[in-house]
C-alpha positions as CSV (number, residue, x, y, z in Angstrom):
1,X,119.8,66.9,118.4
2,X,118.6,67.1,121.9
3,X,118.0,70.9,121.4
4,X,116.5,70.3,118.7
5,X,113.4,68.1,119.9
6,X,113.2,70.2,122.8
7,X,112.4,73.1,121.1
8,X,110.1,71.0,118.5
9,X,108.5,70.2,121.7
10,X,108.0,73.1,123.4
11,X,106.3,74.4,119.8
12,X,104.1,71.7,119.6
13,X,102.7,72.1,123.1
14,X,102.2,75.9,122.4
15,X,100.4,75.1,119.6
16,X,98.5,72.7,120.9
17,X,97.8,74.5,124.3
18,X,94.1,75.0,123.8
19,X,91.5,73.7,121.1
20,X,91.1,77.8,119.6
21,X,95.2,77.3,119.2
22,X,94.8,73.5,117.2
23,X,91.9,75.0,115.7
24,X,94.2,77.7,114.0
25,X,97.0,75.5,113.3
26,X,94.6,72.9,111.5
27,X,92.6,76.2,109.2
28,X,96.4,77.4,108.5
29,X,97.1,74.2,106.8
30,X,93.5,73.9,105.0
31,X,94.1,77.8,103.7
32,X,97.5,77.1,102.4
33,X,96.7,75.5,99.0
34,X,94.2,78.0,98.2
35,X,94.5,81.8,96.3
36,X,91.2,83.5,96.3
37,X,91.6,86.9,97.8
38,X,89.2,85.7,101.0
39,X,91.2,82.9,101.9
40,X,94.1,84.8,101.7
41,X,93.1,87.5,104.2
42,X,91.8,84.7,106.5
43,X,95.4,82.9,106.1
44,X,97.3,86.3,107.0
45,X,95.1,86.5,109.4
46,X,95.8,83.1,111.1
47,X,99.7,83.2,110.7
48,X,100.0,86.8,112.0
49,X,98.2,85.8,115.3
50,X,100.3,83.0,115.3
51,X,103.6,83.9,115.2
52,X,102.7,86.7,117.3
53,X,101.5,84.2,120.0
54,X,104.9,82.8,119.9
55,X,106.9,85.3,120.1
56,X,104.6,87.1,123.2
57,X,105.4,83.2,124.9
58,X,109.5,84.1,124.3
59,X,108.8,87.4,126.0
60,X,107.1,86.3,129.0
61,X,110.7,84.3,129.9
62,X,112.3,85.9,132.3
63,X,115.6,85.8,130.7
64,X,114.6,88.8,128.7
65,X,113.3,91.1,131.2
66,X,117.1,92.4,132.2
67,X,117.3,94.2,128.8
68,X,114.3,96.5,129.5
69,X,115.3,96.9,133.1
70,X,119.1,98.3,131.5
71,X,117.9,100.3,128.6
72,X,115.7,103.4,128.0
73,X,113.4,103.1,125.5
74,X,111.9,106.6,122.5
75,X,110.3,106.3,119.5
76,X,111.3,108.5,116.5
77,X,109.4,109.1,113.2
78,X,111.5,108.6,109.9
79,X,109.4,110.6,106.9
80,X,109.9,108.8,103.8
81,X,107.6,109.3,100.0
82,X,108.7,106.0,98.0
83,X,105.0,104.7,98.7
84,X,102.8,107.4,99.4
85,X,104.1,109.8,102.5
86,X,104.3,107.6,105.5
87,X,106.4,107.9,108.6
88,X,108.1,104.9,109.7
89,X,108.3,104.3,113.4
90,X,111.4,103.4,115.1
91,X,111.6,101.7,118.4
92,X,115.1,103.4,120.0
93,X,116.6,101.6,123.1
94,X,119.4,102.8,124.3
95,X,121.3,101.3,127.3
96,X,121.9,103.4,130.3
97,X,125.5,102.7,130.8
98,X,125.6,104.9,127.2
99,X,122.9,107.8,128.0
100,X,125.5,110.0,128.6
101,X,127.9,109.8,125.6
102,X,127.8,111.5,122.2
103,X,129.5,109.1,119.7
104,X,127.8,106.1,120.6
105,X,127.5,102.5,117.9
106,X,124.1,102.2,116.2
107,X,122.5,99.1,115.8
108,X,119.7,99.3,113.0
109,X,117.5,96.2,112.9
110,X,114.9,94.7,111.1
111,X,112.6,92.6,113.0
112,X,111.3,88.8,111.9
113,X,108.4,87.3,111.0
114,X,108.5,86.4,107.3
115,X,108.1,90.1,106.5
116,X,104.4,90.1,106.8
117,X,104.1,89.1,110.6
118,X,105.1,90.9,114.1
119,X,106.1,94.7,115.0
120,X,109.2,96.0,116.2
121,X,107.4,96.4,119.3
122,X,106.6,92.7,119.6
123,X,110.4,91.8,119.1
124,X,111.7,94.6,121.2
125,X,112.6,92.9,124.6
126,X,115.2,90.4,122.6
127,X,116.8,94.1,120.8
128,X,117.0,95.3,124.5
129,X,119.0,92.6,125.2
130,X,121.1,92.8,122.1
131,X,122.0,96.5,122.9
132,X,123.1,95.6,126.2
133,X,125.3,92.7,125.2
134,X,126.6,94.5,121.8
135,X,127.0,98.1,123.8
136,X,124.9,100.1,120.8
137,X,122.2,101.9,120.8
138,X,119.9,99.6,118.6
139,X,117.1,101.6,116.1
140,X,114.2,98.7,115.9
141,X,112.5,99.5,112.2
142,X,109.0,98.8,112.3
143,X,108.8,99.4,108.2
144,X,105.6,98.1,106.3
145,X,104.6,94.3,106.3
146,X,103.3,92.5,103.3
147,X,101.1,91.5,101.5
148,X,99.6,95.7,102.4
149,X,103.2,97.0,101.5
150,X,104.6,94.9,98.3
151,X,108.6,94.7,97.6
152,X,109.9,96.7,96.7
153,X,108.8,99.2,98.9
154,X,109.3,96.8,102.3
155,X,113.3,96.8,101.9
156,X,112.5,101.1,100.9
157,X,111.2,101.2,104.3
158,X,114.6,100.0,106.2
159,X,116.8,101.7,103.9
160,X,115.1,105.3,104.7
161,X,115.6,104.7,108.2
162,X,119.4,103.5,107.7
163,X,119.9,106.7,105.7
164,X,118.0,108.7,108.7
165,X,120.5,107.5,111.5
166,X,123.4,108.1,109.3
167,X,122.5,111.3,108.0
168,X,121.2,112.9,111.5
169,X,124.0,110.8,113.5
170,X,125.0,114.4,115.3
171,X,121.8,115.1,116.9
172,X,121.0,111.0,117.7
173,X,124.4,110.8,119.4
174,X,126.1,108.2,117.1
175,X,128.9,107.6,115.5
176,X,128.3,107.9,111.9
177,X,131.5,105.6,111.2
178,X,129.8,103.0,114.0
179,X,126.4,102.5,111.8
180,X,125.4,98.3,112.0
181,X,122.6,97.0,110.6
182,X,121.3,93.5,110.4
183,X,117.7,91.6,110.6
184,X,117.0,88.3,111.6
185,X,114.8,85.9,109.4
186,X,111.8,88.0,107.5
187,X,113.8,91.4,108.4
188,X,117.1,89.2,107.3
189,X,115.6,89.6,103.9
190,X,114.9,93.6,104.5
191,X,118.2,93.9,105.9
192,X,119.8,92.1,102.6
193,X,117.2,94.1,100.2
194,X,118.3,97.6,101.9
195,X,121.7,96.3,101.5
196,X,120.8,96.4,97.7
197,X,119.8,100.1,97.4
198,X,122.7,101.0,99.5
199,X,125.1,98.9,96.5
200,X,122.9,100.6,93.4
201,X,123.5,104.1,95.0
202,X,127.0,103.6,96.1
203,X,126.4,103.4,99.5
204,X,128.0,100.9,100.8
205,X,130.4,102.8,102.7
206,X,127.7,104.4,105.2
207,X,127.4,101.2,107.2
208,X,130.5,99.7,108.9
209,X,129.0,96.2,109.5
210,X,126.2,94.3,108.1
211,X,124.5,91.3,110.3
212,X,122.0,89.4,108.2
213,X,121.0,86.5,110.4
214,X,118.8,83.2,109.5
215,X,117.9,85.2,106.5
216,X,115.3,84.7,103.8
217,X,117.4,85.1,100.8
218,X,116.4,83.5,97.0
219,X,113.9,81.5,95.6
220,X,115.5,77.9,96.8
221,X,112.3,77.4,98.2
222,X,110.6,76.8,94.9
223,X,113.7,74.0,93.9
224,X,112.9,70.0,94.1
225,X,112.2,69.0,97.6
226,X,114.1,65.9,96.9
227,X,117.2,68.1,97.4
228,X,116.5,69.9,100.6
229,X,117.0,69.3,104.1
230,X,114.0,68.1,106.7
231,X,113.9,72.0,107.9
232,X,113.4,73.1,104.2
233,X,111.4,70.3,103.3
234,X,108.9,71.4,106.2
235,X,109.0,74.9,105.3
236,X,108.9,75.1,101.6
237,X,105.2,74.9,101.1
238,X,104.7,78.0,103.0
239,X,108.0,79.8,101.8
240,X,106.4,79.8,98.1
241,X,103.0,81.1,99.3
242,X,104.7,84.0,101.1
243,X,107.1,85.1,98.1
244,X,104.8,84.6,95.6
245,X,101.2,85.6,96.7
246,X,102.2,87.9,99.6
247,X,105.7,89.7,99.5
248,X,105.8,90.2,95.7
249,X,104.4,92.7,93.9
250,X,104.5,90.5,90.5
251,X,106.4,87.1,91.2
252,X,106.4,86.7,87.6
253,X,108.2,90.0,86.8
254,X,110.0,90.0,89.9
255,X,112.1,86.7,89.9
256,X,115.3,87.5,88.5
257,X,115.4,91.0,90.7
258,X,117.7,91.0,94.0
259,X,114.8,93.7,95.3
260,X,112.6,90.8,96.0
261,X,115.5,87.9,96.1
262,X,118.4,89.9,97.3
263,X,120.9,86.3,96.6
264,X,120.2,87.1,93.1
265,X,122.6,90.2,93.6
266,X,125.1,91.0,90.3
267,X,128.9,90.3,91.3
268,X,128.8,93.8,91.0
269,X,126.6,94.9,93.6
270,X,128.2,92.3,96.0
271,X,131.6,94.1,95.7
272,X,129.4,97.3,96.8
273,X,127.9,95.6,100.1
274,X,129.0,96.7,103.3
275,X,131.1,94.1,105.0
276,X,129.3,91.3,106.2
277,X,129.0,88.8,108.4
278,X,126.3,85.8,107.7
279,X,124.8,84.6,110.9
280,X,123.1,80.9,110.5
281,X,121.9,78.5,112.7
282,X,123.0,74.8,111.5
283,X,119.3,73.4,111.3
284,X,117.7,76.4,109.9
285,X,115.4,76.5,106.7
286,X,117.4,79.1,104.8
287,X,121.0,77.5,106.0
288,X,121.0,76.6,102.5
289,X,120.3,80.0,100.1
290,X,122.9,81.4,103.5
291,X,125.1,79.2,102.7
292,X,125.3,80.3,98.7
293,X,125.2,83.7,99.7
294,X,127.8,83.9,102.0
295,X,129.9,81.8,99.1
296,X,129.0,84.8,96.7
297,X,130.0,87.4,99.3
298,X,133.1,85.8,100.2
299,X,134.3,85.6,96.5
300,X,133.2,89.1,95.9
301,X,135.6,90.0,99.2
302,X,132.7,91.8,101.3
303,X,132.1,88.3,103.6
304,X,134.2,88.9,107.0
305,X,132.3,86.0,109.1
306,X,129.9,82.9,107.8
307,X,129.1,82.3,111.6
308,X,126.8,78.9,112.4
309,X,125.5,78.1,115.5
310,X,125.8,74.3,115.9
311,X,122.5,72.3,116.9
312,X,120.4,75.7,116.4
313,X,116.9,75.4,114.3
314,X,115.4,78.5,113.5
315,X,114.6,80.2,116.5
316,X,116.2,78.1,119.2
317,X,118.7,80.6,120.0
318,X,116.0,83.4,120.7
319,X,114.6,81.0,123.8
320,X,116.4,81.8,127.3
321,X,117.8,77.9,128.8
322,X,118.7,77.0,125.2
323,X,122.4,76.7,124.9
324,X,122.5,78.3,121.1
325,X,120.5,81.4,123.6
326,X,123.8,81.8,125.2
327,X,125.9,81.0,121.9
328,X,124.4,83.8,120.6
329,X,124.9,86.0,123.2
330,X,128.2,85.5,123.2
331,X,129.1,86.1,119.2
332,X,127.4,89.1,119.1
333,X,129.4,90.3,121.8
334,X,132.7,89.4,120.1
335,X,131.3,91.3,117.0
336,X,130.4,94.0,118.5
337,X,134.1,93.9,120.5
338,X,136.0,92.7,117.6
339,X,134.6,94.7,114.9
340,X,133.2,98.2,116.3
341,X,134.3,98.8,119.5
342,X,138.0,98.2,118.7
């Protein structure tokens, strides 16, 4: 609980850290309610510069600059033709300790931010730090952001680039039996959509471990908020506007398909997942649709771990001197050392 206010604290203060930053926070709300195509840009807008504020304060701490000092960082292109031909940029880090060695893990991530906010370059000093601790070279996906690139070509985006590391692991030095792939949040959702193609094509097989973390996962959002917890209670408002007037292509159409709400999944598909492991924070907004995924997974025999961080909201665990920061450090290691590296 003391975490908890901290970090409600410390977001408050960045948002209220100058009258522009108020300013934004009080348009934001005023935009929300409202659909016309103008107000919409203006809210995208708002919320990308935002979030991105946010995240740029998490980088400035330095207990995230070790990553970048222990890693070497490329770029690679992955070509893909589902919308249009595009190359999708991938941020590569690769810790030194590994330069050297051929059959190295690969961790292939998609970054947060609701899926229509941040770049993999904006989240890449907290993947630095993830390679380091997890002893993988990690492939950051900067795929398409909505409401410019609708589902389901978003979760087309990640998948391409899982397929891309698997099928050229030879030449990128990996492991192709060593493939991980996870997301946190926004990219939770691409992760779990990519996870989805890889069922429908029988794919399963090409990733040894799948990390979905705090992910955005079904439509709960759009339930009574009599039912839900204060984090989803806060939360929902916003988690409707984003599903329905920026990430889907048709929320109408779209509502029953696990492309857009991947916890809508057939028993079927769930028995073609790659193993699993559900990564939650105990006072997160999705802890809920998690929760009744991880249920589903376990029954359908592809859930390894349901893993909750006690005391963690959202993002506490991303912030260096929070405790759930060194929680987190800590499981993914034993993942990493329990599951790949063993």
């Amino acid at each position: 609980d003391e975490e908890v206010a901290k970090l409600e604290d410390l977001f408050e203060d960045l948002a209220k850290s100058s009258p522009e930053a108020e300013q934004v926070t009080k348009r934001m709300q005023e935009l929300e309610p409202l659909t016309d195509e103008a107000s919409k840009a203006e809210y995208i807008a708002l919320m990308r510069e935002s979030i991105s504020q946010y995240v740029s304060a998490m980088n400035d701490n330095e207990g995230y600059k070790w990553g970048a000092e222990q890693t070497d960082a490329t770029t690679l292109k992955v070509p893909t033709t589902h919308d249009g031909e595009f190359d999708v940029t991938v941020e590569v880090y690769t810790p030194k300790s590994l330069a050297k060695e051929t059959n190295r893990a690969a961790y292939v991530y998609a970054h947060g931010g609701g899926a229509v906010a941040l770049t993999a370059a904006e989240c890449g000093p907290a993947r630095q730090c993830d390679g380091v601790t997890m002893n993988m070279v990690v492939f950051n996906v900067d795929y398409r952001l909505a409401p410019e690139t609708k589902c389901p070509n978003n979760i087309k985006d990640f998948y391409e680039c899982i397929k891309y590391v698997s099928g050229n692991a030879e030449s990128l030095g990996i492991d192709p039996s060593k493939i991980v792939i996870g997301g946190e949040s926004g990219g939770g959702y691409i992760c779990l959509g990519a996870m989805v193609l890889l069922a429908e094509a029988g794919e399963g097989h090409l990733v040894k471990l799948a990390i979905p973390t705090i992910p955005m996962t079904d439509d709960y959002c759009f339930s009574d908020p009599l039912v839900m917890t204060i984090e989803e209670r806060k939360s929902y408002t916003v988690m409707r506007k984003m599903w329905g007037e920026l990430i889907a292509a048709d929320l109408e159409a779209q509502k029953s398909s696990p492309y857009l709400f991947p916890g809508k999944a057939s028993e079927e598909l769930l028995a073609k997942f790659p193993p699993t492991i559900v990564f939650e924070h105990e006072f997160d907004m999705f802890i809920t649709e998690a929760t009744r995924l991880a249920g589903r997974l376990r029954r359908a025999g592809r859930l390894l771990e349901f893993v909750v961080i006690p005391g963690a909201t959202h993002m506490s665990p991303y912030v260096p001197g929070f405790k759930g920061y060194e929680i987190r450090r800590e499981v993914l290691k034993k993942i990493a050392d329990e599951y790949i590296h063993s």
